[in-house]
C-alpha positions in Angstrom: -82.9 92.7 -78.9 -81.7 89.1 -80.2 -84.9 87.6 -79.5 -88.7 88.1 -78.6 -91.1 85.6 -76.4 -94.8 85.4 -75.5 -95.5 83.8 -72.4 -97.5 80.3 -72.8 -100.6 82.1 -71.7 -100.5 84.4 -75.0 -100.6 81.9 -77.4 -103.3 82.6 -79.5 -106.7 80.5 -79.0 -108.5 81.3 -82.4 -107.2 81.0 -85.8 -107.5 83.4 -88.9 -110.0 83.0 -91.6 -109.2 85.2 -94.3 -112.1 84.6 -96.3 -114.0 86.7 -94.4 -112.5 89.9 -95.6 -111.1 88.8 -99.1 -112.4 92.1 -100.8 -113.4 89.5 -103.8 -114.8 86.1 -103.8 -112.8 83.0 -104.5 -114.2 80.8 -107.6 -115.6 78.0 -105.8 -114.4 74.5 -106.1 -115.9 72.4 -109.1 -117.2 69.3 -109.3 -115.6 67.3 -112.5 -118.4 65.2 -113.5 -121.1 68.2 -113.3 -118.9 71.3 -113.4 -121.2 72.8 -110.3 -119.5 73.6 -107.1 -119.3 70.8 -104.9 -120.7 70.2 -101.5 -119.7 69.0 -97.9 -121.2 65.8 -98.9 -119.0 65.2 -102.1 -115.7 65.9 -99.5 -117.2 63.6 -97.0 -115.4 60.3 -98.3 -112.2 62.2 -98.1 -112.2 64.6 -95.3 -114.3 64.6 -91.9 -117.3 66.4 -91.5 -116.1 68.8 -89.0 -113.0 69.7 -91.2 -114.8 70.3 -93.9 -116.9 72.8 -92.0 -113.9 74.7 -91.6 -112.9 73.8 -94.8 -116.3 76.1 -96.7 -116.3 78.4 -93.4 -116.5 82.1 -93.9 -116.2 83.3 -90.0 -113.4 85.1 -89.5 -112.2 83.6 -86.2 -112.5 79.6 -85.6 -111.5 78.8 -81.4 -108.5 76.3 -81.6 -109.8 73.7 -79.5 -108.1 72.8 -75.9 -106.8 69.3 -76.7 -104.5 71.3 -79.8 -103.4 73.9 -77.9 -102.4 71.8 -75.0 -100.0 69.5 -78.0 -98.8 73.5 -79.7 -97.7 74.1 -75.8 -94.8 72.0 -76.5 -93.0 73.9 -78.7 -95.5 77.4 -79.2 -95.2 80.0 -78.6 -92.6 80.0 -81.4 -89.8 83.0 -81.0 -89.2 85.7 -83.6 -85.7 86.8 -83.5 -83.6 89.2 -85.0 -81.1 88.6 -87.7 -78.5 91.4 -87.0 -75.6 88.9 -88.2 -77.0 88.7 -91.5 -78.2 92.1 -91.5 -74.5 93.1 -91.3 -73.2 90.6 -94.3 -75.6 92.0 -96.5 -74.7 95.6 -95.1 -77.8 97.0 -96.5 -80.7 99.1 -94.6 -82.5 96.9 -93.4 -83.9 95.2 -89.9 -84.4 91.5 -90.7 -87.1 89.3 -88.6 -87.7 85.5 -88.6 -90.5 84.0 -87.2 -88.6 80.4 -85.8 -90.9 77.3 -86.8 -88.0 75.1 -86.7 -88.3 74.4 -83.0 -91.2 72.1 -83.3 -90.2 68.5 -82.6 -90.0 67.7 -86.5 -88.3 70.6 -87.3 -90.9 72.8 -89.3 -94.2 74.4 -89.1 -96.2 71.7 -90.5 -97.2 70.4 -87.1 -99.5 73.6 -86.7 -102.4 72.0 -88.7 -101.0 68.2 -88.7 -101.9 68.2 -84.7 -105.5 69.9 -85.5 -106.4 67.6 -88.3 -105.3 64.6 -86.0 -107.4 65.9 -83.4 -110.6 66.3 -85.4 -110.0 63.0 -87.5 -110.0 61.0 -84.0 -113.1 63.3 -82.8 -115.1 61.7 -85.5 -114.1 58.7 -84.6 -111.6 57.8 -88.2 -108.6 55.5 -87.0 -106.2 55.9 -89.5 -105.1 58.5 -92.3 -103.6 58.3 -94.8 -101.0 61.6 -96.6 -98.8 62.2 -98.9 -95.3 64.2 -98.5 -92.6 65.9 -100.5 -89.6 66.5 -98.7 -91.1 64.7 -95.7 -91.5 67.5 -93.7 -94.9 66.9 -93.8 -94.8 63.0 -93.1 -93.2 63.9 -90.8 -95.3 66.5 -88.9 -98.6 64.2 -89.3 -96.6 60.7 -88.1 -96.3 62.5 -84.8 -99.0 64.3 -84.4 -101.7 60.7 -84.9 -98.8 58.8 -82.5 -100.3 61.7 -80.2 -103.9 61.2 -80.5 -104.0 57.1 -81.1 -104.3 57.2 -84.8 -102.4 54.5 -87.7 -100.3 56.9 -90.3 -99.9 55.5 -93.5 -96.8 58.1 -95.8 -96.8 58.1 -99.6 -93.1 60.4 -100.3 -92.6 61.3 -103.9 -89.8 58.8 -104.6 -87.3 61.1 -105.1 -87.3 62.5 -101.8 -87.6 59.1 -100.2 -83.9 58.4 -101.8 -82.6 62.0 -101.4 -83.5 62.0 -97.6 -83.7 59.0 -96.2 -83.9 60.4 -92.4 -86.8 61.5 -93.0 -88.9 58.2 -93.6 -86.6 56.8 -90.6 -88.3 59.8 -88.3 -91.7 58.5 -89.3 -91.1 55.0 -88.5 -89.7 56.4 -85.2 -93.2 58.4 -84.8 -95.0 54.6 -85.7 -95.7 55.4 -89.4 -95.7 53.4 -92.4 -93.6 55.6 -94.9 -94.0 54.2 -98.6 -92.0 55.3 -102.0 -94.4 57.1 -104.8 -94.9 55.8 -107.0 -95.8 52.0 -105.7 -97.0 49.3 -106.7 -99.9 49.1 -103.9 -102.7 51.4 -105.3 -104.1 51.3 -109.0 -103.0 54.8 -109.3 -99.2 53.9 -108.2 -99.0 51.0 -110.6 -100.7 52.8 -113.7 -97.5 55.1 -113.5 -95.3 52.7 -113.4 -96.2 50.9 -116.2 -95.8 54.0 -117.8 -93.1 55.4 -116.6 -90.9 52.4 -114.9 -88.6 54.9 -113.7 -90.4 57.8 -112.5 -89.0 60.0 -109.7 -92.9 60.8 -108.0 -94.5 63.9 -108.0 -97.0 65.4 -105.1 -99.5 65.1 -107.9 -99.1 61.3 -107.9 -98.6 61.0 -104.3 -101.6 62.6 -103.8 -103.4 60.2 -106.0 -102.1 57.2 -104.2 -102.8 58.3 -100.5 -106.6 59.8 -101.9 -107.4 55.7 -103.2 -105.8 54.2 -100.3 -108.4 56.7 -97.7 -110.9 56.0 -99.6 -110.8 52.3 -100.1 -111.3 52.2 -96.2 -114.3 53.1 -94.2 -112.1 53.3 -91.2 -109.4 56.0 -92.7 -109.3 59.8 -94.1 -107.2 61.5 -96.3 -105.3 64.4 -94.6 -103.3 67.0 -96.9 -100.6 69.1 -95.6 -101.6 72.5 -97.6 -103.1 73.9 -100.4 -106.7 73.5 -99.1 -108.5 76.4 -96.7 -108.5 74.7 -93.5 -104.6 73.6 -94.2 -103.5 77.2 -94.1 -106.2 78.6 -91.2 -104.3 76.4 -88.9 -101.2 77.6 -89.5 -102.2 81.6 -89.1 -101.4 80.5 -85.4 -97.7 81.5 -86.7 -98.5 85.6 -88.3 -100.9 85.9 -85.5 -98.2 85.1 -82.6 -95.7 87.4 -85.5 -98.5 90.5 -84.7 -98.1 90.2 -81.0 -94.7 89.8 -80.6 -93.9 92.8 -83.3 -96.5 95.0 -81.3 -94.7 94.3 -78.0 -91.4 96.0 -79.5 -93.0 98.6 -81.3 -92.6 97.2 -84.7 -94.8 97.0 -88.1 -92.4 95.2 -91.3 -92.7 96.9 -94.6 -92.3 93.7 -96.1 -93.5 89.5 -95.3 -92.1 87.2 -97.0 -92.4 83.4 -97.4 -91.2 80.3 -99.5 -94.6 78.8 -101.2 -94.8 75.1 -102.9 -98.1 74.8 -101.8 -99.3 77.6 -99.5 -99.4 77.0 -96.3 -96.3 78.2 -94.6 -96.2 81.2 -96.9 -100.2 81.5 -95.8 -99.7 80.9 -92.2 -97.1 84.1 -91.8 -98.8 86.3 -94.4 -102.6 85.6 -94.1 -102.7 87.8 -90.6 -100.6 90.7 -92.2 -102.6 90.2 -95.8 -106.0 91.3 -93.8 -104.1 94.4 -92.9 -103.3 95.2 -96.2 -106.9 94.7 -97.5 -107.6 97.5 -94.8 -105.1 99.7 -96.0 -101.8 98.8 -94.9 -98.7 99.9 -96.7 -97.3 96.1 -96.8 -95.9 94.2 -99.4 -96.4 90.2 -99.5 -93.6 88.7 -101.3 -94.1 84.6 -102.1 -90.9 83.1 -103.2 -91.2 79.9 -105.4 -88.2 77.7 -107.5 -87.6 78.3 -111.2 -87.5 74.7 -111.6 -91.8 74.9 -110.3 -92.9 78.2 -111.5 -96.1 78.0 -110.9 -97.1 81.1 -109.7 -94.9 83.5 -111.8 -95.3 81.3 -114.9 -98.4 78.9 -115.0 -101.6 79.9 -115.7 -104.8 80.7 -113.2 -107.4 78.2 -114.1 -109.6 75.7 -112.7 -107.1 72.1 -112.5 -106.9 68.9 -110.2 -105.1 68.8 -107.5 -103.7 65.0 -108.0 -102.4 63.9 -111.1 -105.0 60.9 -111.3 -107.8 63.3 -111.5 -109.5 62.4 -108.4 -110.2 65.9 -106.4 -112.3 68.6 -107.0 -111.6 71.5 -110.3 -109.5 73.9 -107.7 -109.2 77.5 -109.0 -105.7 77.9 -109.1 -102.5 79.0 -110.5 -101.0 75.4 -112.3 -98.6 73.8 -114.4 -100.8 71.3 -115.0 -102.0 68.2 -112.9 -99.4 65.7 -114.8 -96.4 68.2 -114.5 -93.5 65.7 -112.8 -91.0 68.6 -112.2 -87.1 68.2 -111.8 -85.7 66.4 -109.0 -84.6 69.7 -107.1 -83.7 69.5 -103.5 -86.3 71.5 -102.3 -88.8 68.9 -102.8 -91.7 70.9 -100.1 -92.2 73.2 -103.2 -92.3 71.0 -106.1 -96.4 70.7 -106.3 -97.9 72.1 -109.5 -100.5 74.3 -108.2 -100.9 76.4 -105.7 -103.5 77.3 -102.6 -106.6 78.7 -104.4 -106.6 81.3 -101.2 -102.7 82.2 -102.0 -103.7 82.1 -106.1 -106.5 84.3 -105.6 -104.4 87.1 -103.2 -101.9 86.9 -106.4 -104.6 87.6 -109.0 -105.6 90.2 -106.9 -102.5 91.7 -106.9 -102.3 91.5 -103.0 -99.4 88.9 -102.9 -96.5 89.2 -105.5 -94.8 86.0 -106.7 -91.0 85.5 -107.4 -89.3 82.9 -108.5 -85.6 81.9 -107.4 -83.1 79.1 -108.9 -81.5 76.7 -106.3 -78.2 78.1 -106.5 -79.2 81.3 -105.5 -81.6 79.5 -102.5 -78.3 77.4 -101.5 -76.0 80.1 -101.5 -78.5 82.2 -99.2 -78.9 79.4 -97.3 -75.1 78.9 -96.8 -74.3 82.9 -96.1 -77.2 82.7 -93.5 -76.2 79.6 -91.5 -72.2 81.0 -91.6 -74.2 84.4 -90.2 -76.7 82.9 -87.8 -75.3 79.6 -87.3 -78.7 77.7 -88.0 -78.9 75.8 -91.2 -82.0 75.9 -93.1 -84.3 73.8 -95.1 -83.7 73.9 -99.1 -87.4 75.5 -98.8 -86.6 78.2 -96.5 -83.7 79.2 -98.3 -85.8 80.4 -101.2 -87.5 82.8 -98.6 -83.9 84.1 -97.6 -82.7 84.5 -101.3 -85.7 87.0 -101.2 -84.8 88.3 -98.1 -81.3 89.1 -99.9 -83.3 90.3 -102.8 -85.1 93.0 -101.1 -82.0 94.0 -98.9 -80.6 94.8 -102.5 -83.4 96.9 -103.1 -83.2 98.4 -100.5 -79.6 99.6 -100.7 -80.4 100.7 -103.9 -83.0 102.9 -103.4 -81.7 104.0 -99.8 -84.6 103.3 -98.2 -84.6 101.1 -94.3 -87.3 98.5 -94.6 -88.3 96.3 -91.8 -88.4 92.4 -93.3 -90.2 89.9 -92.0 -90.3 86.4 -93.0 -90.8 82.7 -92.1 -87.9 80.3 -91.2 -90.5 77.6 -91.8 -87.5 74.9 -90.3 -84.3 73.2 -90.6 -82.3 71.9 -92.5 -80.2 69.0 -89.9 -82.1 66.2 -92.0 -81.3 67.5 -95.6 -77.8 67.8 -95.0 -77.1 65.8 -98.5 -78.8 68.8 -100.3 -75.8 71.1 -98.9 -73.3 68.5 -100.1 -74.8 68.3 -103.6 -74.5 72.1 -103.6 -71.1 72.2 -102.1 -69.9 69.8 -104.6 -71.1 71.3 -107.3 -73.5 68.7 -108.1 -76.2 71.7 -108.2 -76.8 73.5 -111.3 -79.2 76.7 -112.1 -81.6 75.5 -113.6 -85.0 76.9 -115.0 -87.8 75.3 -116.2 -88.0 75.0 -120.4 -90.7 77.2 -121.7 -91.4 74.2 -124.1 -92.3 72.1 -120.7 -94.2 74.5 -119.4 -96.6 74.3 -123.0 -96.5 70.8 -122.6 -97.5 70.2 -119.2 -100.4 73.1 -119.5 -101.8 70.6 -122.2 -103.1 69.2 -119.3 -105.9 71.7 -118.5 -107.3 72.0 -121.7 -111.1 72.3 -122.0 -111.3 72.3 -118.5 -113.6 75.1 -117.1 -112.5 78.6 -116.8 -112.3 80.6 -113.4 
């Protein structure tokens, strides 16, 4: 059995709230100027009203609406296939599955909630958004999915990325959107930087800053983000529930899920549907693989930060590095944010989720056993969710124990190719991020309020 399908009529019609059986509350968002937990109306500049719904929702089941699951048709159900190649490379026992998100049109899972929050952004009648992206994978994902509904897109990409992967601003202009270098000179935010820091390479923090002034200087636009936030990672438990299903049709439960997390929401969208089985008592462990060069989870703090490095968003409950961290120009720029998802934070303080951290020459090298194995070639971010897939193999030859691993191929790599050349060259070097950096950038956070 190579591969498994669901038929277009099993395509699941509700998405997964986990807060509903989190088995302790979250810390609430904060407002900054008062310190209380904020309301819809305080989102309401920024978000639309029936987003933010879902956004403070506690029901455990939310209907996907018709209109989105007609656009997921196109490329959803996505298959989960079996990895016997690399199963035999690593020669350990083990049965590896991958859940395959890079057969959406831009090659990731990011369209999963980019198609929904288009959808509900036109449904309150908002005619152009405005986002930020890393890697572009996101940009991406969001330029396609408001060319679907009728709405203008408006990109700010953390300057690196922009010059590392220039196919990646040339799909959004394809797609009709405007895709702009971070920092820039065309919000206040952008420019402040720049004066500061002439050369900077961007950050999500900063891009963040710059797409939240440019929604909000326009009654006409919203801001949309790509993860991190509740409603980001409900849409995408579309991918762990179609996992469940297709697993269940061939008799299978994994001992362990893994996923690569920058921000959350891939790692959420696989794991979220399994993590409510472990809460009820499921033998399952959650692995979330993040860079050295970001450590955010496995080395930052859990406290209350901003998302954006202007200080514009909520106090989010969170594991950080600080809202000003800039990290190093790695080429797996999807995982470079300095927080993570207060839902994904709060399963790790829990214990319910374990964090671990890889460098980028143990990502690349995964990446380049897997795709001379399998044949596909995947993102720099995915390959830090195969370098913990050949983690736990290990572990698993070790201790002589067969394990069932599941994780999420959350897309391709065809458009980062000049990643696999810096790493081929040896251009790449392991590289960890200074504990003297880390001190530094957690500066940041002091006399903020505690979780």
């Amino acid at each position: 059995m190579k591969k498994v399908f669901l038929n277009d009529s099993e395509i699941p019609t509700r998405w997964y709230n986990v807060l509903a059986d989190l088995p302790s509350p979250m810390s609430p968002p904060l407002h900054p100027a008062t310190g209380q937990p904020v309301g819809p109306d305080d989102l309401a500049p920024v978000f639309p009203m029936n987003l933010i719904e879902q956004e403070v929702s506690t029901e455990r089941w939310i209907d996907i609406p018709e209109a989105v699951l007609d656009k997921y048709l196109l490329w959803r159900p996505s298959p989960l296939c079996r990895a016997e190649n690399f199963e035999k490379l690593l020669d350990a026992p083990v049965k590896i599955f991958y859940k395959n998100e890079g057969v959406s049109p831009p090659g990731s899972h990011k369209p999963n909630t980019a198609v929904a929050q288009a959808y509900y952004n036109k449904a309150f009648g908002v005619k152009r958004l405005s986002t930020e992206t890393g890697a572009g994978q996101w940009g991406s994902a969001l330029s396609m999915a408001c060319q679907m509904f009728g709405l203008e897109c408006r990109v700010f990409m953390v300057k690196v990325s922009y010059q590392q992967k220039p196919f990646r601003g040339l799909m959004m202009a394809v797609w009709g959107a405007n895709c702009i270098p971070s920092p820039s000179d065309q919000t206040h935010a952008g420019r402040k930087i720049l004066s500061e820091h002439p050369d900077s390479p961007g950050s999500l923090g900063i891009a963040i800053s710059e797409a939240i002034e440019d929604a909000v200087g326009d009654p006409d636009a919203r801001y949309s983000l790509g993860s991190v936030l509740n409603h980001v990672l409900l849409h995408q438990t579309v991918i762990g529930l179609e996992a469940q299903k297709q697993l269940k049709k061939v008799g299978i439960y994994p001992d362990v899920v893994i996923g690569c997390a920058g921000g959350g929401s891939n790692f959420g969208g696989l794991c979220l549907p399994f993590v409510r089985d472990k809460i009820n008592g499921k033998e399952i462990s959650v692995v979330a693989a993040e860079p050295t060069s970001c450590p955010t989870m496995t080395k930052g703090p859990y406290a209350y930060d901003f998302g954006d490095t202007a200080q514009t968003t909520p106090l989010l409950a969170m594991y950080t590095l600080g809202h000003d961290f800039v990290p190093a120009p790695i080429h797996a720029g999807g995982l470079r944010y300095h927080g993570m998802a207060p839902i994904i934070s709060h399963l790790v303080k829990e214990q319910i989720v374990e964090p671990r951290a890889y460098d980028q020459i143990q990502t690349f090298e995964a990446g380049i056993n897997w795709a001379r194995s399998e044949g596909f070639i995947p993102a720099p971010e995915t390959n830090h969710a195969i370098a913990a897939v050949v983690d736990e193999a290990q572990r698993a030859r070790e201790e002589g124990k067969e394990k069932v691993i599941l994780f999420n191929w959350s897309g391709h790599g065809v458009v980062d190719l000049a990643a696999y050349d810096a790493y081929l060259s040896g251009k790449l070097i392991k590289y960890e991020m200074p504990e003297e950096d880390i001190t530094r950038a957690l500066k940041a956070i002091e006399g903020l309020p505690k979780p």
